[in-house]
C-alpha positions as CSV (number, residue, x, y, z in Angstrom):
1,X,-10.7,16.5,-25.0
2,X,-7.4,15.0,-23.9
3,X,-5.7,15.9,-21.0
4,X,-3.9,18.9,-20.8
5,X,0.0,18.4,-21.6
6,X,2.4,19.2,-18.9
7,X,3.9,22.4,-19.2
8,X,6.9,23.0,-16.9
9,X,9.6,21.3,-16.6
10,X,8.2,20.7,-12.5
11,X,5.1,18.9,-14.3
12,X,7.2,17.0,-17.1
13,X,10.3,16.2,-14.8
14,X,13.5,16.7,-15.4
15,X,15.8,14.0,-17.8
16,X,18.5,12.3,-15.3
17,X,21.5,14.3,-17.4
18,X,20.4,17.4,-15.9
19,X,19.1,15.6,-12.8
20,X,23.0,15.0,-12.2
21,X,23.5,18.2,-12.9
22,X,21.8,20.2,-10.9
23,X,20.3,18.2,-8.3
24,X,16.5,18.7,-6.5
25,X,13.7,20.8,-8.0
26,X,14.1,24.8,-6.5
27,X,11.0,23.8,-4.6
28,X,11.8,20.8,-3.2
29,X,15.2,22.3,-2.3
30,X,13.5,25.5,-0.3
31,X,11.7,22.7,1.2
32,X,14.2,20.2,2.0
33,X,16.6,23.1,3.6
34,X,14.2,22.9,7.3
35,X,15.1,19.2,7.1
36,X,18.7,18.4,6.2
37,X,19.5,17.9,9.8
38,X,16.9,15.3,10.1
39,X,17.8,13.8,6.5
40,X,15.7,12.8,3.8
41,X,14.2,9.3,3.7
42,X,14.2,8.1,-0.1
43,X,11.1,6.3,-1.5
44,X,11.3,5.6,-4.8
45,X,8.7,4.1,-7.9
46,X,5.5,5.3,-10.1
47,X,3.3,5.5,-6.4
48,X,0.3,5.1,-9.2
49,X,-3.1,5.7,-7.5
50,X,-1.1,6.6,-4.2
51,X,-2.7,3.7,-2.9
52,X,-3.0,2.4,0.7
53,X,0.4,0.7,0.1
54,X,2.2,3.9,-0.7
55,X,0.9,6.0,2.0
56,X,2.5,3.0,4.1
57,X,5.7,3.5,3.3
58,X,5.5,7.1,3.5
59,X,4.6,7.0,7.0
60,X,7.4,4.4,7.4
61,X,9.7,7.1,6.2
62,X,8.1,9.9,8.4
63,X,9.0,8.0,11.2
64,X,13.3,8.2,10.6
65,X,13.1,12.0,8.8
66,X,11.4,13.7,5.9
67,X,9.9,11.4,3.1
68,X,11.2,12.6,-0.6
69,X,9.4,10.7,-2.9
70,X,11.1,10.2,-6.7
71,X,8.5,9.3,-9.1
72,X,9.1,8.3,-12.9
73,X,7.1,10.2,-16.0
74,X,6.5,8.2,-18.3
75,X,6.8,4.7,-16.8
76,X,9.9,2.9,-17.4
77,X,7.4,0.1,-18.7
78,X,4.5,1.1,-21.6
79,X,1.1,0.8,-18.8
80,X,-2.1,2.4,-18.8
81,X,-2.1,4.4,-15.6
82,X,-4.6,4.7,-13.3
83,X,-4.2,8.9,-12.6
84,X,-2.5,11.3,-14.7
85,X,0.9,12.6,-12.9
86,X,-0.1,16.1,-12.1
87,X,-3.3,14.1,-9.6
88,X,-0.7,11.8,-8.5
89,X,1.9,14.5,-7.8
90,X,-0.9,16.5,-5.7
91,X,-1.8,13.1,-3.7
92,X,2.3,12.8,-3.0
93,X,2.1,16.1,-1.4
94,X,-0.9,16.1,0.3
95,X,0.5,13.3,2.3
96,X,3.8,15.4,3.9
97,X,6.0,14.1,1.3
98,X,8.2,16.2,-0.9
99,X,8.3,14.9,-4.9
100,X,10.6,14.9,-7.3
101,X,9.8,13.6,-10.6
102,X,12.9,12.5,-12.7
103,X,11.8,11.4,-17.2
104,X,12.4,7.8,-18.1
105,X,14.6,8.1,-21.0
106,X,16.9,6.0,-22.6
107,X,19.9,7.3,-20.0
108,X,17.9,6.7,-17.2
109,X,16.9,2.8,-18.0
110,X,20.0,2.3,-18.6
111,X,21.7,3.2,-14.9
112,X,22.5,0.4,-13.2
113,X,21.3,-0.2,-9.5
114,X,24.1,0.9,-7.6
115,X,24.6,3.9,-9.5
116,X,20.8,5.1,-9.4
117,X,21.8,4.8,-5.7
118,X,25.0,6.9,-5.4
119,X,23.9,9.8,-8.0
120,X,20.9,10.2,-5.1
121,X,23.4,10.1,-1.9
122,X,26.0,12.9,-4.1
123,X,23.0,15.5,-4.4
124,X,20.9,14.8,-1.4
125,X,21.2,14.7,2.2
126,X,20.2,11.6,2.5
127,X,19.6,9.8,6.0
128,X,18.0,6.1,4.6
129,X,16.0,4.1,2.3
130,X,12.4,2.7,2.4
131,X,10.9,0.3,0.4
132,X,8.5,-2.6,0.0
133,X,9.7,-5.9,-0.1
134,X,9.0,-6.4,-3.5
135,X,10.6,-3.3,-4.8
136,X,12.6,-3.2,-8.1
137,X,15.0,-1.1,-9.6
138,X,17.7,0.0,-12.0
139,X,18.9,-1.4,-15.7
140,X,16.7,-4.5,-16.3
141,X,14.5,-4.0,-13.2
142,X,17.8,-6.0,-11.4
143,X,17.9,-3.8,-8.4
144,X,15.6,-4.9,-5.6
145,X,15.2,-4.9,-1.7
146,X,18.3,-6.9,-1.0
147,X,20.5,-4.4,-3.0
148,X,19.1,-1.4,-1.4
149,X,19.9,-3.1,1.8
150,X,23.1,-3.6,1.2
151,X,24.3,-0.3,0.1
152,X,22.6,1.3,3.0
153,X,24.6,-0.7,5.2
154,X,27.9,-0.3,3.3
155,X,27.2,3.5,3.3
156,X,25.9,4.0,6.8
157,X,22.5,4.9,6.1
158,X,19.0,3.9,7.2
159,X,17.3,1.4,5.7
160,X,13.4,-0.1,6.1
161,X,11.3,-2.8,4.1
162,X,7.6,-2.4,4.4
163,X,5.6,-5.9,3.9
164,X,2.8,-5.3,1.9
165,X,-0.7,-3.9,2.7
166,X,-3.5,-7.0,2.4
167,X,-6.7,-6.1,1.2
168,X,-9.4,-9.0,0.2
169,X,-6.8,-11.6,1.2
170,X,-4.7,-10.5,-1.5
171,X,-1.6,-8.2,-1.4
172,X,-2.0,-4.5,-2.6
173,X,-0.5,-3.5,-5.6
174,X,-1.4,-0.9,-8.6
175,X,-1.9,-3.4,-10.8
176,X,-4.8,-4.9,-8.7
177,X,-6.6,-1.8,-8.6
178,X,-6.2,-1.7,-12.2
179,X,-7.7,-4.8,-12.4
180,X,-10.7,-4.3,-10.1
181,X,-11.3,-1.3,-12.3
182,X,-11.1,-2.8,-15.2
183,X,-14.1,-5.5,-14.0
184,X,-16.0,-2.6,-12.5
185,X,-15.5,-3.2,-8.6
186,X,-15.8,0.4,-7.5
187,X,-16.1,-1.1,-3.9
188,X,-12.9,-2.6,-3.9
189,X,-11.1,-0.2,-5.5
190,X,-11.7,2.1,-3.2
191,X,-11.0,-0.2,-0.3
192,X,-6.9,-0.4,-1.8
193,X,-7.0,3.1,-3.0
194,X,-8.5,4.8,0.6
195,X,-10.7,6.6,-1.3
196,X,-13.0,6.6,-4.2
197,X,-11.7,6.4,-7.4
198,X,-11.9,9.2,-9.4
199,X,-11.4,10.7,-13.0
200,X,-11.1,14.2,-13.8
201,X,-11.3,15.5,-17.5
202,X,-13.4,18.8,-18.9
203,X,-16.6,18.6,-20.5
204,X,-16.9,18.4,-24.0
205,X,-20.1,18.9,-26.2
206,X,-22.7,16.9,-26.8
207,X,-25.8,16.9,-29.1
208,X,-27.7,17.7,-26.9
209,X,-30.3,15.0,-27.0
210,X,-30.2,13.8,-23.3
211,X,-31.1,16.9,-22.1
212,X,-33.9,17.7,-24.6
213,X,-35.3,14.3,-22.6
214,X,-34.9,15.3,-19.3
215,X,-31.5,14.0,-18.6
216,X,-28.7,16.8,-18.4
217,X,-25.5,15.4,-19.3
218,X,-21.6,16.2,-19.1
219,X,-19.8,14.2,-21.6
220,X,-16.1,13.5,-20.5
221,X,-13.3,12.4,-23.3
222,X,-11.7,9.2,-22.2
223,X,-7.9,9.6,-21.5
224,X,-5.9,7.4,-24.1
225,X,-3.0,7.2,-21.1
226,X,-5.2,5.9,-18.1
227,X,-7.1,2.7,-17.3
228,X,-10.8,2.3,-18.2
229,X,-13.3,1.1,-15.8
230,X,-15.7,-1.3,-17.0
231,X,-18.3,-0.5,-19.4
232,X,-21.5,0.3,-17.6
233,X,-23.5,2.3,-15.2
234,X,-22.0,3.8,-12.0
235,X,-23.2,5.6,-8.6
236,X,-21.2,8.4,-8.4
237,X,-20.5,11.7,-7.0
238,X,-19.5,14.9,-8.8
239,X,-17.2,17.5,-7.7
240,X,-18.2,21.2,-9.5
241,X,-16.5,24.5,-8.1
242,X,-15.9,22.3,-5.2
243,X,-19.4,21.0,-4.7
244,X,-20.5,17.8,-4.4
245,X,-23.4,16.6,-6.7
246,X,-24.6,12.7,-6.6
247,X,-24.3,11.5,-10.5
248,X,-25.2,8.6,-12.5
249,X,-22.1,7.9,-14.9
250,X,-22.1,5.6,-18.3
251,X,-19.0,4.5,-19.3
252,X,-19.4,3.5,-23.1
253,X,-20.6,4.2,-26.4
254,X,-24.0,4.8,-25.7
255,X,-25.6,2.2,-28.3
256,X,-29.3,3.1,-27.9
257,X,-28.6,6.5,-29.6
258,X,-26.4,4.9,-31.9
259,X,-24.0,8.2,-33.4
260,X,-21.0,6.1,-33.8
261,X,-18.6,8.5,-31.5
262,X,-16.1,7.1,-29.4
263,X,-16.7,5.7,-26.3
264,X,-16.8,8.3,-23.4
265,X,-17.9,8.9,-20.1
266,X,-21.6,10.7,-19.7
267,X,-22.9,12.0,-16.2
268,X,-26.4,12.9,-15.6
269,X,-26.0,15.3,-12.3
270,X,-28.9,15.1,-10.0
271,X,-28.9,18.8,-9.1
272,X,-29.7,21.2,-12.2
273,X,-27.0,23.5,-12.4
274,X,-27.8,27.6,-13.6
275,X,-24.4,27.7,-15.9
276,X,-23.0,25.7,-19.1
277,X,-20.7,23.1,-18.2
278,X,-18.8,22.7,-21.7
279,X,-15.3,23.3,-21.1
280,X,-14.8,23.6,-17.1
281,X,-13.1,20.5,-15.3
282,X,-15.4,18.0,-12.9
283,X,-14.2,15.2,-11.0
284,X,-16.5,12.3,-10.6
285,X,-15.6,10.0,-7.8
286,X,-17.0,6.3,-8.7
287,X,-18.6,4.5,-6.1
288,X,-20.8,1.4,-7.3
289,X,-21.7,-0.3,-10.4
290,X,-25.2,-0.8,-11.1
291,X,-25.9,-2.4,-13.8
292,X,-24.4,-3.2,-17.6
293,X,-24.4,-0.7,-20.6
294,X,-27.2,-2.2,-22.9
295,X,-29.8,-1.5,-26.0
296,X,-33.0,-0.2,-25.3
297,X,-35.8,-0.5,-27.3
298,X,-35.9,3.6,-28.3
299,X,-34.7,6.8,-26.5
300,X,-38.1,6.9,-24.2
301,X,-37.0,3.9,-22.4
302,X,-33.4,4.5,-21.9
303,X,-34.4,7.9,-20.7
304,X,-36.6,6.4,-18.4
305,X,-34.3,3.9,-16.6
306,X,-31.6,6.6,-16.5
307,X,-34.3,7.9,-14.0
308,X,-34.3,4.9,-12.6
309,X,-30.7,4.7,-11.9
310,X,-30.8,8.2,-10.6
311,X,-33.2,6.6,-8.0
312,X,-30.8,4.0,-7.6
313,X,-27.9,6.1,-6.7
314,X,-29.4,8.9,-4.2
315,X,-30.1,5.6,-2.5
316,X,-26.6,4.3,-2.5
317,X,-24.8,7.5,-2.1
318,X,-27.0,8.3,1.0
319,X,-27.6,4.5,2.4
320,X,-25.0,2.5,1.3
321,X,-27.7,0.5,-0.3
322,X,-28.5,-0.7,-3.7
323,X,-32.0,-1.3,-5.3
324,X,-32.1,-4.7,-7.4
């Protein structure tokens, strides 16, 4: 099933035409009115994954007034995204900072620096700037820190750079979480995130075989729009009704059984559950990799090493620790 389309204008974000127009979102407004004589401190870019990195600069911001945070939907550049924009949104917020999510169109990509700038300072109280060093924006991606330094100084305003976060000896970025994802290193991705990543989709049906063996599982559509970890077998937790189950996870096409559907995420939750899951939303956070998605012989042995990787996962979620 694919994710749910936005269905506000709040969800979707507003094109910059009527951006000009009428200025902030009526919540953010509401919001904003407690802290005009403080000032808005403007962060903007995609924040994907709200990473480690991001939450840096909205602290940076904190520190000089209230962080407003402009996001993009869809990104100025075609990429597959690591969290869908309402999750991202909801991570924005639950870090103090108020959002405002503004459509890349054709009008918007093609505003140059400086005026990006100026349309923000005409329809917000704004007190400064923050961004990371390597920050780009405007037509042609021409806009960086430099320029952002420059107009804050010309216009009176506050301005900060934030050097980036270093995780693994390498700096943070989005796209290195993407990449870690995309090799399977749950460990690390969750070292630049802060947290475990997670994926959240509803549960679609299933034949039903798994179960008849044993093996309960919710099958979860893959999201066309987001990154896809590795193919394989993951520790992971599962968040139902706002309970926390540990999970084993295969991400793939599940060869052994061989029906030719897409590829798709199946969890096998440790703790039985007393209703139907087809249809409601889980969240499964992703916390180790155990081993790669292979044939087995027939169904008995798959089901039985999906036991074994149960096993292997109470261990881990509980220890830390992973059986070889």
């Amino acid at each position: 099933m694919a994710q749910a389309a936005p269905q506000t204008a709040r969800e979707y974000g507003m094109n910059i035409s009527s951006w000009l127009r009428r200025g902030l979102s009526q919540k953010t407004r509401r919001t904003m009115q407690g802290f005009v004589g403080g000032g808005i401190i403007v962060i903007c870019g995609m924040f994907d994954g709200v990473h480690q990195g991001h939450r840096a600069l909205i602290n940076a911001a904190r520190e000089i007034g209230q962080p407003l945070a402009v996001t993009f939907n869809p990104p100025p550049k075609p990429t597959l995204l690591i969290q869908p924009l309402r999750e991202r949104v909801a991570l924005l917020e639950k870090t103090g900072a108020q959002v405002e999510i503004l459509q890349c169109d054709e009008a918007f990509l093609a505003m140059q620096a400086e005026e990006f700038l100026q349309s923000l300072c005409k329809r917000l109280p704004v007190k400064g700037f923050v961004c990371g060093e390597n920050h780009h924006f405007g037509a042609g991606g021409r806009g960086n820190a430099e320029t952002l330094r420059s107009f804050c100084s010309r216009q009176g305003l506050a301005f900060k750079t934030v050097p980036p976060v270093i995780v693994e000896g390498r700096p943070l970025s989005s796209s290195a979480i993407r990449e870690a994802l995309t090799q399977g290193d749950m460990e690390n991705a969750a070292k630049m995130l802060g947290r475990a990543y997670s994926y959240t989709q509803a549960v679609t049906p299933g034949r039903g075989i798994a179960g008849a063996n044993g093996v309960p599982t919710a099958n979860l559509a893959l999201n066309k729009n987001l990154v896809k970890p590795a193919n394989g077998v993951y520790a992971c937790s599962a968040i139902i009704d706002r309970k926390k189950i540990t999970a084993v996870a295969n991400i793939g096409a599940g060869p052994t059984i061989g029906d030719n559907r897409p590829e798709r995420i199946e969890v096998h939750l440790l703790t039985p559950l007393e209703k139907p899951l087809e249809g409601q939303q889980i969240t499964v956070l992703f916390h180790k990799k155990l081993r790669e998605e292979c044939v087995f012989e027939n169904t008995e042995a798959l089901f039985t090493q999906i036991r074994r990787d149960a096993e292997a996962a109470l261990l881990y979620n509980s220890r830390g620790v992973l059986i070889e």
